[in-house]
Each structure stands twice: as structure tokens, then as C-alpha cells.
N, C-alpha and C positions, 0 to 999 in steps of 0.2 A: 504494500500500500504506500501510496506516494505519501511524505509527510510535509510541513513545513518547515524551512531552515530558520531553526529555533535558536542561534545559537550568542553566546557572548565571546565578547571579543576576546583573541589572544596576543598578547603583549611581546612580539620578539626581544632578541636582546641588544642588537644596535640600529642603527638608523642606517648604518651603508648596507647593511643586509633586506631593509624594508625598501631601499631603493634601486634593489634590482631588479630588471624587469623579468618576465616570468618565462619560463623554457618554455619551446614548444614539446606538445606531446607526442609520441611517436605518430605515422604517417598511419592514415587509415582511419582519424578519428576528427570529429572537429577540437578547432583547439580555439583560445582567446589569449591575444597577447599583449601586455601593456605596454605601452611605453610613454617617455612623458616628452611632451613637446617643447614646454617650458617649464620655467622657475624663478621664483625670484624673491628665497627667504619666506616671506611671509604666506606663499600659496602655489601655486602650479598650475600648472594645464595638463591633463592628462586624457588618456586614448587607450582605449580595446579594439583589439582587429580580431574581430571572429571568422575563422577561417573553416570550411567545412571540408575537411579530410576526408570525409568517408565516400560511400558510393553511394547513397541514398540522400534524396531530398530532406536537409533541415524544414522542420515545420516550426518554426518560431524558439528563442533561445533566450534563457533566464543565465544573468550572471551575479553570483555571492561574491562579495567581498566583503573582508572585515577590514577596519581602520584603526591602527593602534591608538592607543588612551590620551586624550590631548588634540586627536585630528576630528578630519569633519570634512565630506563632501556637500556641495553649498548646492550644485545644478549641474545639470546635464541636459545632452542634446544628439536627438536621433534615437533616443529609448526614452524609458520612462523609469524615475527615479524613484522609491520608496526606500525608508530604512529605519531600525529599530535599535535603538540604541545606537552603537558602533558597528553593529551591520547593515551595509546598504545593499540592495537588490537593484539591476538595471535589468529592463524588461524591451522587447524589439517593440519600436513605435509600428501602428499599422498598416504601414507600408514599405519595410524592411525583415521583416520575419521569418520570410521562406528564401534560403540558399541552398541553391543546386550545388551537386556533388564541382571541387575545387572553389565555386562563389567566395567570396568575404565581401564584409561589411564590417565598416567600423563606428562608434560613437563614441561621443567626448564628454566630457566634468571638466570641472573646476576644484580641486581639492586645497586643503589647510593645515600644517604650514606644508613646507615643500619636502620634509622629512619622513611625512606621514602619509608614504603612499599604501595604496592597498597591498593586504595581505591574504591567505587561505582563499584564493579564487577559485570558483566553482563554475563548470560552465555546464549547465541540464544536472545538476547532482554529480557533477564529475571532477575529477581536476582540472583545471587550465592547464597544468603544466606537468610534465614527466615527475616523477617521483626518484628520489634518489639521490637526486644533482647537489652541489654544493662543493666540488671538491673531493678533497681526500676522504672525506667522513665517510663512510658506507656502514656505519655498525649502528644497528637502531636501539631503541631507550630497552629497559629491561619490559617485563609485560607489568601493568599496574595489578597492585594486588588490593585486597582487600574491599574491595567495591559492595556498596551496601548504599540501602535508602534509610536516609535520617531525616525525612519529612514527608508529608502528603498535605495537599488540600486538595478542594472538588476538581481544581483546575490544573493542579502541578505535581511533580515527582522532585525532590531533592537529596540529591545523590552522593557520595563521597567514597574517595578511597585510599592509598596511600602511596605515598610519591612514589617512582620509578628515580632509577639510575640511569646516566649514562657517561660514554668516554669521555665528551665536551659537555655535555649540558642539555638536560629537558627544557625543551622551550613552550611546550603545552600537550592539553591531552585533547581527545577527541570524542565525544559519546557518539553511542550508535544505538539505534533501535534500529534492530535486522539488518540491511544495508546500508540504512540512510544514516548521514549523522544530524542529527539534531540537537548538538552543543558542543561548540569548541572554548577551551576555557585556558587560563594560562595556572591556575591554581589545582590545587586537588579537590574540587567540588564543585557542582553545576544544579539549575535547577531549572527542568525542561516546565515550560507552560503551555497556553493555549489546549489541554488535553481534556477528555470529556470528562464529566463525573461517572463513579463508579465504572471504570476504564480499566485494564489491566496491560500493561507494558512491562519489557524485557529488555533490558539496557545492556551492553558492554561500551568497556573503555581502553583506548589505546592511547601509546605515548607518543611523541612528537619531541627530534632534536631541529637544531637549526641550517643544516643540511636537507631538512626533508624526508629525513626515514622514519619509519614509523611500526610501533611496535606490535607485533601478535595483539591480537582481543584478550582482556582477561576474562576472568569465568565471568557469567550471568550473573542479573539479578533482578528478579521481577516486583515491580512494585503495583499500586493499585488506587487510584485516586477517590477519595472520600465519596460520599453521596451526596448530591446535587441537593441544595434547600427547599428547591422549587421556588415555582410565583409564589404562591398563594396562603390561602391560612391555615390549611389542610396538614402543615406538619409532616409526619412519616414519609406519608405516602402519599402521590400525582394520582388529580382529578382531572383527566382532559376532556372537555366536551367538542364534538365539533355543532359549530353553527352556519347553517346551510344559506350563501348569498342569496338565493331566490327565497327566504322563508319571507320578506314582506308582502307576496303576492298572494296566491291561493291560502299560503298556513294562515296568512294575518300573523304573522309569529317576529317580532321586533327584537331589538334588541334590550330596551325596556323588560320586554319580558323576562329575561334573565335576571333582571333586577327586580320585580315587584315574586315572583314567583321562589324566591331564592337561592335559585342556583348560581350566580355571581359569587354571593359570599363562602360557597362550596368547592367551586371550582379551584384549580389550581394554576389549569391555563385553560382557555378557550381556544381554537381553530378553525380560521374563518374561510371555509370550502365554498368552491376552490376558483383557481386561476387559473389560465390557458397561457398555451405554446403558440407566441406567431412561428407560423409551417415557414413561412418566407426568410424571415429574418433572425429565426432559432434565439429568440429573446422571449426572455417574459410580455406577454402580447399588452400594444400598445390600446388599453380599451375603450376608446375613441370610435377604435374600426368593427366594435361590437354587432353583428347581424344576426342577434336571435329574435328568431321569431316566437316562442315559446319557454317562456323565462324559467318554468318548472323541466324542460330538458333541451339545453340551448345544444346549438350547433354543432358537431363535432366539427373540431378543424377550422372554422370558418369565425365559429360564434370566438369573441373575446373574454368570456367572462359577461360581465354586466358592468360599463361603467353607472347608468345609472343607479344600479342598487350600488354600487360600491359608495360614490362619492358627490352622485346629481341627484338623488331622487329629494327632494324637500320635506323632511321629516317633520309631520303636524303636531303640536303641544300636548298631544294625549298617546301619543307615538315615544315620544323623545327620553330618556333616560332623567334627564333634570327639567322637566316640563318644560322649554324653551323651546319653539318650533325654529324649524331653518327658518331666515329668510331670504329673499332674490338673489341678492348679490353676494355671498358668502360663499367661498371660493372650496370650502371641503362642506360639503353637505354630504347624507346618505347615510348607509351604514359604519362607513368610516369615521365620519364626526359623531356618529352614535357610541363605536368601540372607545375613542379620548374620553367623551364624556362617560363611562360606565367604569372604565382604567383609573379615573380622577374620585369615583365613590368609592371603587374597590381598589387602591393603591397596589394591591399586593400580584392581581390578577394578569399576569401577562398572557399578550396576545401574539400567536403565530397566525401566519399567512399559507394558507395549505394550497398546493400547487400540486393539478391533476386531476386526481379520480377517474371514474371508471370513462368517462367521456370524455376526459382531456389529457388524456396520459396519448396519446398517437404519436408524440413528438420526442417522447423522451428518451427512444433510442437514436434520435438526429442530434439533439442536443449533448448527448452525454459522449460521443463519437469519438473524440479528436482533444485533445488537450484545448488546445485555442477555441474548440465548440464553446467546452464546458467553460473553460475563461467567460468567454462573451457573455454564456444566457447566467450564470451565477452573476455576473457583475453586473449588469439589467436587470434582475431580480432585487438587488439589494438597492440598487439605484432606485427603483419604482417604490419600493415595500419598505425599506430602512431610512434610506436620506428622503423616501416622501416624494422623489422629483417626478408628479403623477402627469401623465400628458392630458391639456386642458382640452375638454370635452365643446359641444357647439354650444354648449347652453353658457360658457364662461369658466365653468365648473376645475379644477385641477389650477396644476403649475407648478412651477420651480419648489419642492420644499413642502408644497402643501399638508402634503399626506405623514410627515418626519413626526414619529412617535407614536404612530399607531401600532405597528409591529415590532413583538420583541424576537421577530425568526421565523425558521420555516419550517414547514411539515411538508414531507415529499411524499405524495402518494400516486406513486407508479403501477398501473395497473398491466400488464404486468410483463420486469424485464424478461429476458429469453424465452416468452410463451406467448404462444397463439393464441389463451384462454381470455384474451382483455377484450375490448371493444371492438366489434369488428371492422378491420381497417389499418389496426393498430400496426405502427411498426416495431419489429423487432428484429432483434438479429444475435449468433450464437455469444457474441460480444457481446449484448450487454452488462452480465455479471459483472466481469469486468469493469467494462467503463461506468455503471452502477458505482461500485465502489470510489471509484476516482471522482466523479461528480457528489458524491456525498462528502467526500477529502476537501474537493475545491471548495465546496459552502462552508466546511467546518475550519478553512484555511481564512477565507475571505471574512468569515463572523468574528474572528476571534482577533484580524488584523482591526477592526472597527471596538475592539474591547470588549468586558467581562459582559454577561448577562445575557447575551443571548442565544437561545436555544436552537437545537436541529432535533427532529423528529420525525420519523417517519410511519408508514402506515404498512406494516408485514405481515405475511399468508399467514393461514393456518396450513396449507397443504403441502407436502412435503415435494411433491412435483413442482411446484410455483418455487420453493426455497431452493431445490436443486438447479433451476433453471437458472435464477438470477441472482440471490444472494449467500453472500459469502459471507457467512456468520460470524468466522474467526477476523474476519477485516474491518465490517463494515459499524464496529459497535465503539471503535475507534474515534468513528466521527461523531454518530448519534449520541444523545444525552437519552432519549428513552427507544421502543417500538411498539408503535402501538399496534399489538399485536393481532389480527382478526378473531373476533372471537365468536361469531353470529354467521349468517347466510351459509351454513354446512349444508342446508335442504332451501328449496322453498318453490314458486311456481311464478312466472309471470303474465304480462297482458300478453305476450305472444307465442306463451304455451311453448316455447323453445326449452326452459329449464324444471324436467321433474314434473309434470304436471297430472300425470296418472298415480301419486301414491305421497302421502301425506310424510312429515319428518320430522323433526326437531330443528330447530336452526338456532340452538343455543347451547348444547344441554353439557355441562362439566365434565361429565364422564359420561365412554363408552355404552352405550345400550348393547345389552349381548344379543336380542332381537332384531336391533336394526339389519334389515335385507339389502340394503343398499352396498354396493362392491370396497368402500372404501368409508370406514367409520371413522367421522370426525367427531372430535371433544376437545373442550378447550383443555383438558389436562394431557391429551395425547400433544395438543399442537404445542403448550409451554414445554414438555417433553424434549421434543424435535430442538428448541433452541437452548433448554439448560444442558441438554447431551452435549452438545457441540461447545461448551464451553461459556454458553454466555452469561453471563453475572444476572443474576434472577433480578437485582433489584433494577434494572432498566428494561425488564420485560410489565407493559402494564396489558392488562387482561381488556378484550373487548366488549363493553356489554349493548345493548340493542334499545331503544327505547322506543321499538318499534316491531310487529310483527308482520309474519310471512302466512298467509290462506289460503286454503282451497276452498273447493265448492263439489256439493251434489257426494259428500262422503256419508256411504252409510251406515257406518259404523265406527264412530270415533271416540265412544266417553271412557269409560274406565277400561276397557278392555285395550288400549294404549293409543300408541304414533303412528303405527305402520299400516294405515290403510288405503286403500281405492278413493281413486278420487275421481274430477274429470275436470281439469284446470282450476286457474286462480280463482279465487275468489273478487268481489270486488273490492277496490280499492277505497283510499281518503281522494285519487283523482283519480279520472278513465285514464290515462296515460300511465297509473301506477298498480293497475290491477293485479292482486295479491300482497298489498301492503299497507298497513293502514300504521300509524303511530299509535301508543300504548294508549291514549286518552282516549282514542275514538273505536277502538274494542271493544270495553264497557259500554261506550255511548250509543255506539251506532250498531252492536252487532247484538239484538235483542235475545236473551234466552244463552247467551252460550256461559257454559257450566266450566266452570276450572277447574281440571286436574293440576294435581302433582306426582310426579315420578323420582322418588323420595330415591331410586336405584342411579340413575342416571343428571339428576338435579334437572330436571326440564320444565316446564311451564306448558298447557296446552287449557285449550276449552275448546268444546263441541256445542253446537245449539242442537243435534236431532238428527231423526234418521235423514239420511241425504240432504244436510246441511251444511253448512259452514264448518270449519276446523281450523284453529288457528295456533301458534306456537309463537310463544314471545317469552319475556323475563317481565318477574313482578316483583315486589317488595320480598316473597321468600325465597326466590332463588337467587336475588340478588343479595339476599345473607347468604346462602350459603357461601355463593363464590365470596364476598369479601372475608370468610373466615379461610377458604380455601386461599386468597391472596397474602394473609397475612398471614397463615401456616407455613406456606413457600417461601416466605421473606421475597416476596414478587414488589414490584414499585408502585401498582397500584392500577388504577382502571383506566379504561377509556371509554368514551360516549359517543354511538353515533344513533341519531344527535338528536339534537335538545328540543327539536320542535315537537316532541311526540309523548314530552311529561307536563304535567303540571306541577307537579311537585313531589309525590308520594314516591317515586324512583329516586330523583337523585338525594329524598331524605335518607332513603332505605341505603345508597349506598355512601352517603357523607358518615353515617351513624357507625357505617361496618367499618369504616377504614378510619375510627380514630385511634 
């Protein structure tokens, strides 16, 4: 897994050694080579020539350098300049990036004073320069011993070990997780950051003389960063609901509502589903160019989201979180200026931006492709969603800034990488695991350069065919702070009779039914299974719950004698475009006569109205204790909601009350 170069600076031991320029590397590779054009005491001019040695096409090229303690690169030209502390990164400007086999291209800085040129250059994670060189020296440091962690927080590892020997001099050491190194230091101790909570990491450390040789790895040592505090007031354990952008239309379902009905105060974070892929421009889609015609299932591909719900629609004083209606000319209106105002009653509540779902994920094997893909659409993401810069709508609505502090992050829900089972249309490719991982690295690379507090989350299978297709469990937990894990739709039917619609199921139920007929038995305790097997730290797994159920119709035998029976399609829906699915409030309300079972063997929830009736399967107040005992028997992180339009309140008390 690709990481970020995390590191702090290392201090060589004279100044005519920091002013050499850097070897080339043998022939067959690209290489980057300084040298300085001028000088004059107080600063310099200096120059990289990146040269592409190999046989294949450079696709764009990142170069590390450290600056010893005292210096400072002020600007540059022809890349792009960022730097943390005493390390600076230069990145190819958009029109220099790609060099063909033998190509170079070079850019320039301005560094301070003239003694303090770069050192430890990196060109893609690699050296700049041959290894070894320096002279007579060819004998490297001893290997460092004693390597151990003497710190954790949610967000860092702090590491130490004991010095190394050498003939002339250790000039510093190098940490490594697996290939990469992620802290170079001139001392015997480092302290890698930006790293997820409740994260595990495996460190080695090597020596460094000032010749350039460098020593064997010494042993391992794994450390493990604390657990995340979360948003909210919920303590232990993460309450994430999602809240659905089209819920002011058919649900009537606001964001008020989360606040009069009390789940705000519950929550730990909310999830504002979802966002689209412009197909054109592999960005977070500019939604301006919005064409749904149908707000409760907009456009695949085409449609942008909703800029109205998001940021135009004029929220009226009985709509509005603090009774205040929009008015005309107020540049963030919608659901957007609805989340600030509810963020500003509930302080604690952060908000992600959920990017995808079953109907907007087509793009995210185009976007996650290619290193520079994933650059682009992560850094228009954070541009739209973080800094706010929302493009202005016809009505006046957006602009420069506007939208900055709505979102504390993002939730990626990919439906689904390496499989054909997502939306149809969708693309994929045997690559995406893969570049999956890498695209979650770059969000968790790019949130963490912007500072502490914000979150990556994503939304993962129950199926163990979906997990083997696209995610890499041992990598991808690296990035994420939670996963919100599927824990519902194992059965159910829809308006187009394509999914199950001859024989009734569970689509919730904890554990295994040994009756179920169906070829492949899902349970949420099979699917947490699949991810604590494989090593993933239980407390970032949060469990899915439903607040919503899945119907058939015309079943003639469904009450106590169980789940598994004849049916003949969906039932009807809370809308004709959603038949088989109604939210848990409009069960009771609208589905007269149906009787609740419980399946005390399997944890399941159902009710029948009668012979050749209705049958439906959902989670209630008692299966939603159950699992939250089951969540906190596991040491699991806690739940997830999808979603919110479909309680009134008795669900998410039932599970506020399990998870204190």
C-alpha cells in the first residue's frame, strides 16, 4: 500500500557534503538530478533534471527532499510546491508530467541560505541517486537494535531504538513500514503520524553513514494506534446514520427532523448520501449540470446529484433546524445550510459526505485507474466538500468557499469494485482491488495533509464474493477510520421482480438460520467473521442495521411457522418506484393486520398479515438489543444506519440505549 512520506528531517554532518549534487542512478531507471545555478550566501537558485531512464512512459513524478535544520525552500517553478516541516515535496505542474522513455524535464526553487541544499531525495519513492557513492567508505552503520514503541495516540506511533555504530559516523536512521519509509530522522527516535485510529503497523529501522550506505533492517515491531473518540456524545462506540439527499421530496423527511425526533443528539456522525462521478471529467461532479428527472432515483451517469437539495432549495421556517427560513439571496441554502445549522446545536456531530451508492458508483473504476486519476477526482472532492468551493448554481446559489465546514470527510460507497453484481452498466475491471486501495491511501493522504479531525469511511459487503473481488482487508483499514459494514439486504424482492421474488427471507437476521434454503447463508455474524478472520481490528468494524424493511406479496403461509416461504413478488412499496420497501414507521402504519414474529434462533424480525398476504422482514427495538449486546460482546465499534428517514424515534432509542 502506497503510504505518505511522513518523514522528519535529517541533519548531515557538514555543509560541503549537503552541497553536492546528487549521483545519477544507474541507467535503466528515471533519475532527478540537482544542481545549483546560483548562490550568493544568503540563498541560491537551484534545479532538478528528471530524467527518464527507463523504457516505459513516466506518468507524472513526485520528488522528497529534506532541508537541513536552519534552511527553507521559499518557491518554485514548473511543479508544485508543498512541504511539512523540513520536508518539501515538488509535484509535475499539468503540463509537464508525462516523459517518454530518454525525455527530461527540469524545475526550479529558490532555497535558504546557500548551504542548505536538499538532502534524502526521492524520486516516485525511490532514490534520486545510486546508493553507495561517497568515496572510500563502502562499510554500512551496524543494524539498529533494540527498536520498540514508547507511544501511541489515535493518530501516531512513537518509536525508538538504540544507536548503531559505524567506521566514520551514523549520520541518521530510516523507518520503514514494508517498503516505504515513512521517517527519516537524524536521532534515535521518530514519531510517524497522519495514521488511522485503531490501525495496526509494523515498523523496521535502518542506519545511514554519510557516504550513503545503509544498514540491514533490524527486527520488527508492531504497534497499534489508540481508538478514535469519534464526533459525537455517544462515547464507546460510533453511531453513523446515513441521510438520504432526496429525503425532502416524497419522505417530507428534513433535516430538522433529526433534530426534533432525537437522533442528532444520538448520533455520532451522520452521512449525507450521496454524490456523483462526472463520467467526462473523473471529478467529483460539478452539480450545476444536474438532469434528474426523478429526485427519488436520479440518473445514472448523467444525473449530478441534486444541486438543489444540496445547496438551492429555500428551506421554509417550519423546515429549518433553528426556525429561520432561507431567504432569496443567501448564497448556501438547502440541505447544506441545514447540516451548519444542526453541526452548530449538536457541536459534537460530524458530518461526512458519502460518495456513490448503488447508482453512482459506475465511475469509480475510471477514477481510481491511474495515480494522477485518483490525484484529480480526491482533490475535487475535497475542493467541493472541504474548502466549500461549490460551483454557483443558475438561481445564484454556491461559490468560492461557500459550502467550507459542512463536511468533516468522506464515506466511499463503491458498489461494487471487481464485480459485475453493482448497477447495471457499472464499470469494473480485474484492477480495481487494487487501485481501490490506492484511492482510499490518496483520500487518507490528502485529509490528513489538510489536519486532525477528519474522517474516511467507507460502506463494505457482507459477501465474501464482493470482499474477494475488490477489497483487500489486510490494506485497506490502513486508510479507513471505520467500515460500515453491510448488515441488511441478504434476501428481499423488488419493483422488477429481478431479485428473489418467489420465496420470502430474512434481510437482517444475526445469525445463520439452519433452515434457510437459499445456496448461500448470510448473517451479520458470518459477515463480521469474514473481516475479524483476516485480521481486522473488530473495533472499526461497525455492524449495519436497517430502519427499513424488505416485502413480498400473495405469501401463504408466513406466521409462526417461519421465513422461508412462497411468495409471488414485492410487495408494495412507501413509493411505486420502491416496491418491496417501505421504512420501519410505515409497517405498523400502513401494513394493517401484520403480526410480529420473532426468531429468538437466528435474531430476525418478520410479520405476516394472513393467508396470501403481505410478509415482511425488518429490525425492531428487540433485535436491535440483541445485536447491540452482540456488538459490545465482540468489542465491535458500533453500528450503522441506513437510514434515518424510516424511524421516528423508537429504533434509534432502542439502539442509543444498547451501545452505552
Amino acid at each position: 500500500m502506497k503510504r505518505p512520506f511522513l518523514r522528519l528531517v535529517v541533519a548531515f554532518a557538514t555543509t560541503a557534503l549537503l552541497s553536492l549534487p546528487h549521483l545519477a542512478q544507474a541507467a535503466g531507471t528515471p533519475t532527478a538530478t540537482f544542481s545549483k545555478d546560483s548562490g550568493w550566501g544568503t540563498g541560491y537558485q537551484g534545479k532538478y533534471t528528471i530524467t527518464n531512464g527507463g523504457s516505459t512512459t513516466l506518468n507524472g513524478w513526485k520528488v522528497d527532499v529534506d532541508v537541513p535544520a536552519g534552511g527553507s525552500i521559499g518557491s518554485a517553478w514548473d511543479a508544485v510546491l508543498t512541504h511539512s516541516g523540513d520536508h518539501y515535496t515538488f509535484t509535475n505542474a499539468s503540463y509537464n508530467g508525462t516523459l517518454a522513455p530518454g525525455a527530461t524535464v527540469s524545475f526550479g526553487f529558490n532555497g535558504a541560505p546557500e548551504s542548505a541544499t536538499p538532502t534524502n531525495c526521492m524520486l516516485n519513492g525511490s532514490p534520486c541517486a545510486g546508493g553507495g557513492g561517497g568515496g572510500a567508505d563502502t562499510s554500512a552503520p551496524s543494524v539498529p537494535a533494540g527498536l520498540r514503541v514508547t507511544g501511541t495516540t489515535s493518530s501516531s506511533i512513537t518509536l525508538a531504538w538504540t544507536a548503531s555504530t559505524d567506521n566514520v559516523g551514523v549520520t541518521g536512521y530510516k523507518v520503514y513500514e514494508g517498503s516505504a519509509v515513512v521517517a527519516s530522522v537524524s536521532g534515535t527516535g521518530a514519531t510517524v503520524d497522519g495514521l488511522a485510529a485503531s490501525s495496526s503497523h509494523t515498523y523496521t529501522v535502518t542506519a545511514l553513514d554519510a557516504a550513503g550506505n545503509e544498514s540491514a533492517k533490524s527486527a520488527a515491531v508492531t504497534g497499534t494506534t489508540q481508538a478514535s473518540g469519534g464526533g459525537g456524545t455517544g462515547g464507546t462506540y460510533q453511531k453513523i446514520g446515513y441521510y438520504p439527499q432526496w429525503g425532502i421530496y416524497g419522505r417530507n423527511f428534513w433535516m430538522k427532523d433529526l433534530d426534533t425526533n432525537g437522533a442528532a443528539g444520538k448520533l455520532t456522525v451522520l452521512n449525507y448520501a450521496f454524490e456523483n462521478i462526472d463520467p467526462n471529467n473523473l471529478t467529483c461532479f460539478d452539480t450545476t449540470k444536474a438532469t434528474t428527472t426523478n429526485p427519488e432515483d436520479p440518473d445514472q451517469g448523467t444525473g449530478a446529484g441534486d444541486a438543489y437539495a444540496d445547496y438551492g432549495a429555500s428551506v421554509s421556517a417550519d423546515h429549518s433546524v433553528d426556525g429561520v427560513a432561507d431567504t432569496w439571496d443567501q448564497k448556501l441554502k438547502g440541505n447544506f445550510n441545514q447540516i451548519k445549522k444542526l453541526k452548530a446545536k449538536h457541536p459534537n456531530l460530524k458530518v461526512l459526505v458519502s460518495l456513490g451508492g448503488w447508482t453512482y458508483s459506475k465511475f469509480f473504476s475510471d477514477v481510481a485507474k491511474t495515480d494522477a486519476s485518483r490525484k484529480k477526482f480526491v482533490g475535487s472532492c475535497i475542493d467541493m466538500f472541504i474548502k466549500g468551493n461549490l460551483p454557483v448554481s443558475s438561481d445564484g446559489t454556491g461559490g468560492a468557499g461557500t459550502g467550507a465546514g459542512v463536511f468533516d470527510g468522506f464515506d466511499i460507497d463503491w458498489e461494487w469494485p471487481g464485480s459485475p453484481d453493482g448497477h447495471p452498466g457499472n464499470h469494473y475491471s480485474a484492477d480495481d482491488k487494487a487501485n481501490f486501495t490506492a484511492l482510499l491511501a490518496e483520500f487518507r493522504t490528502e485529509l490528513n495533509a489538510l489536519g486532525s479531525g477528519h474522517l474516511l469511511t467507507a460502506f463494505t459487503p457482507a459477501d465474501q464474493a464482493k470482499i474477494n473481488a475488490g477489497w483487500d482487508l489486510s490494506a485497506i483499514f490502513n486508510s479507513l477510520d471505520y467500515a460500515n459494514m453491510q448488515g441488511y439486504d441478504f434476501h428481499g424482492s423488488g419493483s422488477d421482480n429481478s431479485w428473489e421474488p418467489n420465496r420470502t427471507g430474512d434481510q437482517a437476521n444475526l445469525y445463520t438460520d439452519p433452515n434457510d434454503p437459499y445456496p448461500t447463508h448470510f448473517s451479520v455474524d458470518s459477515a463480521v467473521k469474514l473481516y475479524t478472520g483476516a485480521g481486522v481490528n473488530p473495533r472499526k468494524i461497525l455492524v449495519g442495521i436497517p430502519f427499513y424493511g424488505r416485502g413480498w406479496q400473495q405469501v401463504a403461509d408466513g406466521g409462526a411457522n417461519g421465513e422461508w416461504q412462497q411468495a409471488n413478488g414485492a410487495a408494495p412499496g412507501d413509493f411505486p418506484e420502491e416496491a418491496g420497501t417501505r421504512g420501519y414507521k410505515n409497517i405498523a402504519a400502513n401494513v394493517p393486520g401484520c403480526t410480529v414474529h420473532h426468531n429468538e434462533q437466528s435474531v430476525a424480525t418478520y410479520c405476516y398479515t394472513g393467508a396470501n398476504g403481505q410478509w415482511w422482514t425488518f429490525d425492531d427495538p428487540w433485535s436491535i438489543g440483541k445485536k447491540t449486546d452482540y456488538i459490545k460482546a465482540g468489542n465491535l465499534g458500533g453500528a450503522m444506519i441506513w437510514e434515518m428517514s424510516g424511524d421516528t424515534g423508537p429504533l434509534m432509542s432502542a439502539l442509543d440505549s444498547g451501545l452505552k
